[in-house]
SERO-4910 file (N, C-alpha, C, O; in steps of 0.05 Angstrom, whole numbers):
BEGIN
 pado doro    nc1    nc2    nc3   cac1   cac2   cac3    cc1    cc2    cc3    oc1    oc2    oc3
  Unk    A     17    -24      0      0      0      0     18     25      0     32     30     19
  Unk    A     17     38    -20     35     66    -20     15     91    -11     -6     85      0
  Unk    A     20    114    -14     19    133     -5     -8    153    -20    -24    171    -13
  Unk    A     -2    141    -43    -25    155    -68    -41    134    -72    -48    133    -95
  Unk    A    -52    112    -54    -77    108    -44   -106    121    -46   -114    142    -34
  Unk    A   -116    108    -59   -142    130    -55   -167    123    -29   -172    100    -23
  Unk    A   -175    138    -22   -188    133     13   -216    125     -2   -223    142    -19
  Unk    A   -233    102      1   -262    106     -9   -281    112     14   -281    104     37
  Unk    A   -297    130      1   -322    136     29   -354    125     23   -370    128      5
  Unk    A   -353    116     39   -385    111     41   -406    119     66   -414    108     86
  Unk    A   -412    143     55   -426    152     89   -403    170     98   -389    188     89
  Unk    A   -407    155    123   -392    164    154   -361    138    149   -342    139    164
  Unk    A   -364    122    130   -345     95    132   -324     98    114   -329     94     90
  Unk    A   -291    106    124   -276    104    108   -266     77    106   -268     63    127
  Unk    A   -253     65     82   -235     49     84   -207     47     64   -201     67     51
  Unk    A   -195     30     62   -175     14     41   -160     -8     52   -156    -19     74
  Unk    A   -153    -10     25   -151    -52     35   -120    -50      8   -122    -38    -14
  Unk    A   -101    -63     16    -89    -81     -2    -81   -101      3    -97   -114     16
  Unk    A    -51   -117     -3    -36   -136     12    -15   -136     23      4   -125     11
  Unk    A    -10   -148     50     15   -148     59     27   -169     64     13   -183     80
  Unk    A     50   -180     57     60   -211     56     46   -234     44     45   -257     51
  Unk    A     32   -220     19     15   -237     18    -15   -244     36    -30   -262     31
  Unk    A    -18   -227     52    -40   -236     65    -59   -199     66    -47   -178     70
  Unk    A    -91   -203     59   -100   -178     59    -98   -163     78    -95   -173    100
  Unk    A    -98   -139     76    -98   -121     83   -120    -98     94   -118    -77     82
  Unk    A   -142    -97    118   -162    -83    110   -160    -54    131   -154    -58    154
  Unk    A   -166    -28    121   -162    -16    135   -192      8    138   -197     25    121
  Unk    A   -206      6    160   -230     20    161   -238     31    186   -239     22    209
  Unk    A   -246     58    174   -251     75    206   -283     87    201   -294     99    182
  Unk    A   -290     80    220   -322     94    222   -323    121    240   -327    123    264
  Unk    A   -318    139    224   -320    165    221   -338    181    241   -332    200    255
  Unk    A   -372    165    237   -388    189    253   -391    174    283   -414    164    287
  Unk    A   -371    170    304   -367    160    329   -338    166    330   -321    153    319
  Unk    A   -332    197    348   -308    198    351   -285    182    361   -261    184    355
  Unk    A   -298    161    381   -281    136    399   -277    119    391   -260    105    403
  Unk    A   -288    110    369   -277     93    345   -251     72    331   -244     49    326
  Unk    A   -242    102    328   -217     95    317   -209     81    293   -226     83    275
  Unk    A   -185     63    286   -185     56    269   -180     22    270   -164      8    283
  Unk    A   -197     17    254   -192    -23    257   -173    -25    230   -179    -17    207
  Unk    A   -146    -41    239   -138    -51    216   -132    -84    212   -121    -94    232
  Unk    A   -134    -95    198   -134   -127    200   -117   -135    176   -121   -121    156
  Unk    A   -100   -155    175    -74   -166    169    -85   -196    173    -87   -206    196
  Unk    A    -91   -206    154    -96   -238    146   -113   -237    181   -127   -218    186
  Unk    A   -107   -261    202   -128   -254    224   -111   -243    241   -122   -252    261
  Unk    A    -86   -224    253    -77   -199    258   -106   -175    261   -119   -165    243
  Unk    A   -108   -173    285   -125   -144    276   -121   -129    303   -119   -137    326
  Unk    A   -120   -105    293   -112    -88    318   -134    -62    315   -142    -61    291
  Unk    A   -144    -46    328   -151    -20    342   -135      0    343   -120     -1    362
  Unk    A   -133     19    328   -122     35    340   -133     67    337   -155     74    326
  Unk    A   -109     90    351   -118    118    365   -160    125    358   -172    136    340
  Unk    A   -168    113    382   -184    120    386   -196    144    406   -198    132    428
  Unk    A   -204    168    410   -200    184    414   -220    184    448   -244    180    449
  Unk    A   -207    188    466   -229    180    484   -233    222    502   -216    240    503
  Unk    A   -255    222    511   -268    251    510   -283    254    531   -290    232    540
  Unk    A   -291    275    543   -307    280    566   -337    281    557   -355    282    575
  Unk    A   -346    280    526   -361    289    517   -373    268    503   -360    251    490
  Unk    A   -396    268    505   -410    238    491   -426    263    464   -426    250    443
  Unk    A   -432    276    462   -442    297    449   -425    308    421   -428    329    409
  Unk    A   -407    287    414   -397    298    394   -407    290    370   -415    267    366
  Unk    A   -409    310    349   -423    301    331   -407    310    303   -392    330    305
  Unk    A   -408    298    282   -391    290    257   -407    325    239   -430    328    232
  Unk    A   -386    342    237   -393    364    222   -383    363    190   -392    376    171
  Unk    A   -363    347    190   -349    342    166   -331    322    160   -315    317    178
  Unk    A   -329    308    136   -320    288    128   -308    293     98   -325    300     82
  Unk    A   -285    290     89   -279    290     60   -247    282     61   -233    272     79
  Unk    A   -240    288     37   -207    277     30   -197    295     13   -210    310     -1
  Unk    A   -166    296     16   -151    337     10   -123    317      9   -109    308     26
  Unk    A   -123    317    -21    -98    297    -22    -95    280    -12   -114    265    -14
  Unk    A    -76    271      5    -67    254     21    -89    240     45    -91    216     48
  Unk    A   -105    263     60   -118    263     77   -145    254     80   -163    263     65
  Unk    A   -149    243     94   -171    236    102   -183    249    134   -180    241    157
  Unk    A   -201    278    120   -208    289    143   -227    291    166   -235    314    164
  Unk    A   -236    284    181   -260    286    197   -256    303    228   -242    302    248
  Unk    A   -283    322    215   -287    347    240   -311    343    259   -335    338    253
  Unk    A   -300    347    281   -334    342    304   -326    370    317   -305    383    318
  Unk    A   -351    373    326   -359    385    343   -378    381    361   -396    367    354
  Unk    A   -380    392    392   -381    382    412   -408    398    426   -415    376    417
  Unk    A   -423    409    435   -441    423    446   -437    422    475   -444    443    487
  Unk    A   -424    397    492   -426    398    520   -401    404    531   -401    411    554
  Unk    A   -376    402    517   -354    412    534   -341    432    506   -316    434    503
  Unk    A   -356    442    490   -338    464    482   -315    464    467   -299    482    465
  Unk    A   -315    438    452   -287    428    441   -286    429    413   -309    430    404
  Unk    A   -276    429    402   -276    425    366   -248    409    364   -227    416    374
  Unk    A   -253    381    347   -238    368    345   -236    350    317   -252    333    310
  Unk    A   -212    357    304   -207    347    281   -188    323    271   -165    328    278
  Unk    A   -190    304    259   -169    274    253   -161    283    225   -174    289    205
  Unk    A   -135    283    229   -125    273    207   -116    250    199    -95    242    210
  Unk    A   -131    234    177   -117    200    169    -96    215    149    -97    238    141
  Unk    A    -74    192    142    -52    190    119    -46    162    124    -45    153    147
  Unk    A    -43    149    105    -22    135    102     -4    139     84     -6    151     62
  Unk    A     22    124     95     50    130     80     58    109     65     52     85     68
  Unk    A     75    121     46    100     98     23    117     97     46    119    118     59
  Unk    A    133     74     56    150     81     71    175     72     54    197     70     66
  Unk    A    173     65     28    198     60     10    206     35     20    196     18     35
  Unk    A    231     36      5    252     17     15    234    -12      2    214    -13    -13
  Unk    A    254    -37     17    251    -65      2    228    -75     21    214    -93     12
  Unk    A    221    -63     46    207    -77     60    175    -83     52    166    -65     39
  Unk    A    160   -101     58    122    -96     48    117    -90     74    119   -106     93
  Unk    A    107    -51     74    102    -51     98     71    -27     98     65    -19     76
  Unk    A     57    -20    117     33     -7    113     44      5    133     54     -7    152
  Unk    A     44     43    132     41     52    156     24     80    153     27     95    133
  Unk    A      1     87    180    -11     97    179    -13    131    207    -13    131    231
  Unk    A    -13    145    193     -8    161    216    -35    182    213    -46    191    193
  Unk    A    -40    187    241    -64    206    258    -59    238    270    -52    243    292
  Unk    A    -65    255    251    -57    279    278    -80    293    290    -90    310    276
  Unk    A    -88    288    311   -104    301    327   -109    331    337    -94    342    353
  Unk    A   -121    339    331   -121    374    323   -148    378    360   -165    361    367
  Unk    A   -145    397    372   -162    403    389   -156    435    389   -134    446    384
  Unk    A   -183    449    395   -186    471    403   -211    479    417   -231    465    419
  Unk    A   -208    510    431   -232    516    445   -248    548    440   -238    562    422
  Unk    A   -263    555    449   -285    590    453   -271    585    477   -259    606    479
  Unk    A   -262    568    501   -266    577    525   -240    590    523   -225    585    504
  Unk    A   -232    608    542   -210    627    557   -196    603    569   -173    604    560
  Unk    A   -198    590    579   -175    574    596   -198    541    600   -221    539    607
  Unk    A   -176    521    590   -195    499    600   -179    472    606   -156    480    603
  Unk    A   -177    451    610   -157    426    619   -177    407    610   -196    400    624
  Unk    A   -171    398    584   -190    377    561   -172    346    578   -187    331    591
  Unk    A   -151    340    579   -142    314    593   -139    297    566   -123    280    571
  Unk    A   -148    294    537   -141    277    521   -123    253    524   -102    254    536
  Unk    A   -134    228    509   -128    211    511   -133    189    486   -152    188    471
  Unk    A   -110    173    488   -120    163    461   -110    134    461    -87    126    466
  Unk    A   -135    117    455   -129     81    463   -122     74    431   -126     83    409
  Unk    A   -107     50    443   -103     28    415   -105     -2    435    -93     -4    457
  Unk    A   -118    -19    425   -125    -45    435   -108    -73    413   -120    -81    393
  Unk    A    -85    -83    418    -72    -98    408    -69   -138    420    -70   -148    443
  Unk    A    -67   -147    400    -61   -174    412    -34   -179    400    -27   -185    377
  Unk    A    -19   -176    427     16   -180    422     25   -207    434     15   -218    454
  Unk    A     50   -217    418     64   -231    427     88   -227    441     96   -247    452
  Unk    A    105   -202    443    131   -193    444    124   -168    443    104   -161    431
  Unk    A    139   -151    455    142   -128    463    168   -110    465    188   -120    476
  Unk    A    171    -84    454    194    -71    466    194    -43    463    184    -31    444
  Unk    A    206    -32    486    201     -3    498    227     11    477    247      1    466
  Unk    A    220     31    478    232     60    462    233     78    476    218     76    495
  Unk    A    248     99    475    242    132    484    269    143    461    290    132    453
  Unk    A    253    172    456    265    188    441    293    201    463    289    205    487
  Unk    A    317    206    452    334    220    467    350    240    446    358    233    423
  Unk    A    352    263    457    368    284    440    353    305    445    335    304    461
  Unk    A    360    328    431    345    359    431    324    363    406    331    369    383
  Unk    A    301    360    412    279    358    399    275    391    381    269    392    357
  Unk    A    279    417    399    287    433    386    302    440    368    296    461    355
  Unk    A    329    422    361    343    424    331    338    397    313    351    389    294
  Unk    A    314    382    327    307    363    308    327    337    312    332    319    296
  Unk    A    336    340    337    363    326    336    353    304    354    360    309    377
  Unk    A    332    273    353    320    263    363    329    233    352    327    227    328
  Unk    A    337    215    370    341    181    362    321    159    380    310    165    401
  Unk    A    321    139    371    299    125    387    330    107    400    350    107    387
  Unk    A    327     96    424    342     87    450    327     58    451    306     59    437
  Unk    A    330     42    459    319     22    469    315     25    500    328     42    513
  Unk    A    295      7    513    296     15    543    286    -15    548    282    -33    532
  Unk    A    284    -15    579    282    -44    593    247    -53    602    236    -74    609
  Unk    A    236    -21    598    203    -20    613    195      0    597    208     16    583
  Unk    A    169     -3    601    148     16    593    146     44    607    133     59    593
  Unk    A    155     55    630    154     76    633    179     92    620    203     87    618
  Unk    A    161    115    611    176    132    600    180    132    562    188    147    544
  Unk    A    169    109    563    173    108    530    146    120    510    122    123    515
  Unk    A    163    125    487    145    139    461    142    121    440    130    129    420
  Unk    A    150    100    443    153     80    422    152     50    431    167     41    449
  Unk    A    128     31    414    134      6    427    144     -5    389    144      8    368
  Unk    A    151    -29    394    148    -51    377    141    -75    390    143    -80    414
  Unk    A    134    -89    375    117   -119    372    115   -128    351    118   -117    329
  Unk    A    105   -158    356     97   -184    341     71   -186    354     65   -186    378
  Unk    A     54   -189    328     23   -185    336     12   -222    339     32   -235    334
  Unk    A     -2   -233    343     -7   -256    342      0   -281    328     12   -302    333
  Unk    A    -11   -270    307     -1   -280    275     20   -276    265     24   -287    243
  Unk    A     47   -254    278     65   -257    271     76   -233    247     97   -226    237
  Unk    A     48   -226    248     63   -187    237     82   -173    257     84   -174    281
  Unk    A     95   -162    241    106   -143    261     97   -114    270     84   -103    252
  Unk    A     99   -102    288     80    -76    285    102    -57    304    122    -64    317
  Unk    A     90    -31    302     99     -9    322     80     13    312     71     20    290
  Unk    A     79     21    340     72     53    348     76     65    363     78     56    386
  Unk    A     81    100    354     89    116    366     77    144    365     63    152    346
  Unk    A     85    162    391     75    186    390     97    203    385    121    197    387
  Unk    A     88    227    376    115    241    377    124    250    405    105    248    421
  Unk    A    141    258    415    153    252    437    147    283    463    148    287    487
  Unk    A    142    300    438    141    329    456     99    329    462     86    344    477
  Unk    A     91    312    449     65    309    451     51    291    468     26    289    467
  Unk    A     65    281    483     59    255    504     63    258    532     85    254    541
  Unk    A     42    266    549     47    268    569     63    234    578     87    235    583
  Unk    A     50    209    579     61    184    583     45    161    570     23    167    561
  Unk    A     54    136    570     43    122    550     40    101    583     51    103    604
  Unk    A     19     82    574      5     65    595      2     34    576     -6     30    553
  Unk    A     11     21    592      0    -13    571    -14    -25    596     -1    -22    617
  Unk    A    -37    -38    598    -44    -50    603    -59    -75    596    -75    -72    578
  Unk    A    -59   -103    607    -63   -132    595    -91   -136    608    -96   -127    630
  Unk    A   -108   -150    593   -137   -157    600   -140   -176    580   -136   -167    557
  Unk    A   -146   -206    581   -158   -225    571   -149   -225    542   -165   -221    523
  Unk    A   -114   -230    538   -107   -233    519    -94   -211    501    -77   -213    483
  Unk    A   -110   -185    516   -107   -162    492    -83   -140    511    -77   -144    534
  Unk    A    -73   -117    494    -56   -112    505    -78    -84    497    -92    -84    477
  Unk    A    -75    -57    522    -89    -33    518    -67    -11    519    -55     -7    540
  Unk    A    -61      4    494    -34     23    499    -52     46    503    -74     43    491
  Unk    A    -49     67    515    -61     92    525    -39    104    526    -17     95    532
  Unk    A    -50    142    513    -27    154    503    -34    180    513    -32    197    496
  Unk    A    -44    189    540    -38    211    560    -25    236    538     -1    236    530
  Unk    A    -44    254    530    -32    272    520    -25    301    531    -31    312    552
  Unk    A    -10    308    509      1    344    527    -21    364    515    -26    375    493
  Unk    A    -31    363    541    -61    387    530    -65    397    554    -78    417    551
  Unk    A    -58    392    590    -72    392    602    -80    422    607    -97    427    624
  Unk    A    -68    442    595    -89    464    593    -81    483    565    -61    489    552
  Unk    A   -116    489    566   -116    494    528   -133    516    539   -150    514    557
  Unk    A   -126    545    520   -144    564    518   -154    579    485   -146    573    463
  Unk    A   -170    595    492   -184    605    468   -158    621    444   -147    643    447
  Unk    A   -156    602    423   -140    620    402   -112    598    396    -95    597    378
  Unk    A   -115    582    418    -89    563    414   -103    533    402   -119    518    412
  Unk    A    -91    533    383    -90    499    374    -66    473    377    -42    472    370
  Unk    A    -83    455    391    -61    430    399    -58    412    380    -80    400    377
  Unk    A    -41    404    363    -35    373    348    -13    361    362      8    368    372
  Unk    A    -26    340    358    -20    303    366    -12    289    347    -28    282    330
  Unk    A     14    282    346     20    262    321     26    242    324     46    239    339
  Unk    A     15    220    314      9    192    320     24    175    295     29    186    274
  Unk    A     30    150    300     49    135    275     46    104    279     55     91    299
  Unk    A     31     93    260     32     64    268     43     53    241     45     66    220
  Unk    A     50     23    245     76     10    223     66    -16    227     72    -22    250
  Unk    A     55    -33    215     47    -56    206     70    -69    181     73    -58    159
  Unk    A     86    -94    190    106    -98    163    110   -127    173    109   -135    196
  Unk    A    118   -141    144    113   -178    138    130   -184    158    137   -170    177
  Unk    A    137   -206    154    159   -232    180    181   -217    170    186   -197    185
  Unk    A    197   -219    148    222   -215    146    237   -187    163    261   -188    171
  Unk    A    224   -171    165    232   -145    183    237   -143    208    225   -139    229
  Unk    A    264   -149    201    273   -135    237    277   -119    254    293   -101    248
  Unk    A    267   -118    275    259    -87    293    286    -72    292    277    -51    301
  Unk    A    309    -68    288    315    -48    274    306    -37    254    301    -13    254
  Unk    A    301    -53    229    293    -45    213    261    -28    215    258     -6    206
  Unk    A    245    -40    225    214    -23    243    233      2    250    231     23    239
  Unk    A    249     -3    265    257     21    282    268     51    264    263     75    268
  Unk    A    287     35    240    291     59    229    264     75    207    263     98    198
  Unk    A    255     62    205    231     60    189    215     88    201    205    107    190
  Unk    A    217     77    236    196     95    249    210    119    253    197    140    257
  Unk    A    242    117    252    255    151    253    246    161    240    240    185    245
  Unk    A    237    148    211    222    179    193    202    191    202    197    214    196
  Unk    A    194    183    212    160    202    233    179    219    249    173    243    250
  Unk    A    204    209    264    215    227    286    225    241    276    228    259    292
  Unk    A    242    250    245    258    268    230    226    285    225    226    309    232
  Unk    A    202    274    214    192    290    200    179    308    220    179    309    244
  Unk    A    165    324    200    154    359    206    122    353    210    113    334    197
  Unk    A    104    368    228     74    363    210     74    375    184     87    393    175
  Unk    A     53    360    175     40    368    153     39    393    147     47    405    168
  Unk    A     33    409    131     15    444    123     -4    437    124    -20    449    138
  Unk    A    -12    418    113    -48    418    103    -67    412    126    -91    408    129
  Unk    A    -40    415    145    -64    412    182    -71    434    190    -84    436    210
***
């Protein structure tokens, strides 16, 4: 799946589908339910991910369409005052590898003068293997490497082997994360991604940049890993 993909809509229902290792590929987000998120499935591989979780059950789908690359959807909120926008992309990530990766940036703003939104954002995975990341360097000259680490606290980055034997990773960008949380329940693994918002006022806008990497057996988590530096070299978008 490359990058000039075209997103199909039906409704409120985005999707696209190709192959990876030979095995399909399906990728679909239902749009008018902000908590949602995105289901992607890899032969029987299937994971959940950045689903947007909110103080507000009141959010309602104002806009839906696609702007190049993007796949956009805008809500708005009536009970806590929020306006909140997704950006979908997926990327070419080049190179020899067959790999799908899909990245989210989360846009929040407010009318209020001063407010503490708390954002948060789940992905629900079934892993076999696990491994912790954190960014180290000066993020201000762009000067950022992923580290390996021994635990989950403190990290911006996991990799894994999903059930079936995909390989996967995701990450936040690193100045955007308050802390990342895994927790295990009946098989499944829950990553929670504590964001930096805890106070937002009228005139300021917050983005969240999100990066997930789905790629066949042959790839080895170095290889995931350098893969995922390009999210950490890159810039946001303009078209956010």
């Amino acid at each position: 799946m490359n990058a000039n993909q075209t997103w199909e809509l039906d409704g409120q229902l985005a999707s696209a589908s190709s192959t990876l290792a030979d095995k399909e590929l399906q990728l679909t987000i239902a749009n008018g339910s902000l908590g949602v998120g995105a289901k992607v499935t890899v032969g029987r591989d299937a994971a959940s991910l950045f689903s947007v979780e909110s103080s507000s059950h009141e959010e309602t789908l104002a806009d839906l369409y696609v702007r190049g690359d993007d796949l956009i959807a805008k809500y708005k909120s009536s009970a806590d005052e929020f306006e909140r926008e997704l950006y979908w992309r997926i990327h070419d990530v080049g190179g020899e590898t067959d790999s799908f990766a899909l990245e989210m940036i989360y846009s929040l703003q407010t009318d209020l003068l001063h407010s503490q939104p708390d954002p948060s954002i789940v992905s629900t995975l079934k892993l076999q293997s696990v491994g912790y990341w954190a960014a180290v360097g000066d993020p201000l000259v762009g000067d950022l490497k992923w580290q390996k680490q021994d635990a989950a606290e403190g990290c911006q980055l996991i990799t894994a082997t999903l059930a079936e034997g995909t390989h996967f990773a995701l990450a936040v960008y690193p100045t955007d994360l308050i802390r990342m949380e895994l927790a295990q329940s009946d098989g499944e693994t829950t990553v929670t991604c504590r964001l930096n918002a805890d106070f937002l006022e009228k005139g300021v806008i917050r983005r969240t940049r999100m990066f997930a990497l789905c790629s066949d057996s042959a790839v080895s988590e170095n290889d995931i890993v350098q893969i995922v530096q390009t999210f950490l070299d890159s810039k946001t978008p303009l078209t956010t």
